[in-house]
C-alpha positions, -999 to 999 in steps of 0.1 A, spaced: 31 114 95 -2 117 117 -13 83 124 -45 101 124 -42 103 89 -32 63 83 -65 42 71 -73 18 96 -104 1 83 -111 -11 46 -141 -15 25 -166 6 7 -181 15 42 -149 25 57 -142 64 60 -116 62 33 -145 38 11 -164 68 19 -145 94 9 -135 80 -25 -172 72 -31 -182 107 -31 -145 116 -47 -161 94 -78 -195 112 -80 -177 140 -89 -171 150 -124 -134 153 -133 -125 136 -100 -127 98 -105 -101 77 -95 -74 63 -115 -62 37 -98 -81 2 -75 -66 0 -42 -71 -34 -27 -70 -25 11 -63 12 20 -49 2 48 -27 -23 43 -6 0 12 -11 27 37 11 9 66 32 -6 38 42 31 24 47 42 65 68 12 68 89 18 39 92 57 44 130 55 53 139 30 21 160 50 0 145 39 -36 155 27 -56 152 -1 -37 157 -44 -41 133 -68 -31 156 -81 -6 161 -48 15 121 -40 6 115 -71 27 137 -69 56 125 -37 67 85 -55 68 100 -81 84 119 -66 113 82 -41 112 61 -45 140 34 -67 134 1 -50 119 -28 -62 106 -25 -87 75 12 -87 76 9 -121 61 -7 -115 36 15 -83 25 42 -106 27 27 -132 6 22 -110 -21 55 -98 -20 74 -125 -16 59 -134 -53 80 -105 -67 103 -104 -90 143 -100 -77 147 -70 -84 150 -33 -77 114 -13 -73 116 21 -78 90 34 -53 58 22 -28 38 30 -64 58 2 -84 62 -20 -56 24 -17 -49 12 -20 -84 37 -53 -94 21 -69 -60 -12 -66 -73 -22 -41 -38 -32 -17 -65 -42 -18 -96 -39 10 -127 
């Protein structure tokens, strides 16, 4: 993965804010999903890019833990420390029962 390619700024005035706000002017293109912070679900995924998913909770976390430290690790960890114990199928179902993103 390019870390070109990682979101490193959130908000609507971001790049990736941006993007998706001409992505939504566009008929047929609108979103389907609310992502709380591009980047932060972006450096979760890249974190968790070597999980073999199924995945549990417990493994899910180690792997942030022993993670470098990035911006609003705290927070990610807050959020999924809440979780259910159990096994999450992908960065989509993990994201979405942590309430990073919303369907």
């Amino acid at each position: 993965m390019k870390r070109e390619q990682i979101p490193d700024s959130e908000g609507p005035e971001s790049k990736t804010g941006q993007f998706i706000n001409r992505q939504n002017s566009v008929a047929g293109q609108r979103k389907e999903v609310n992502v709380e912070n591009y980047s932060d679900v972006a450096k979760l995924a890249d974190i968790l890019k070597d999980v073999s998913f199924p995945a549990p909770k417990s493994k899910i976390l180690q792997y942030i833990t022993q993670s470098e430290d990035f911006k609003n690790k705290d927070t990610i960890l807050a959020a999924l420390n809440k979780l259910q114990d159990r096994s999450y199928n992908g960065v989509s179902d993990l994201t979405t029962s942590a309430g990073l993103v919303h369907q």
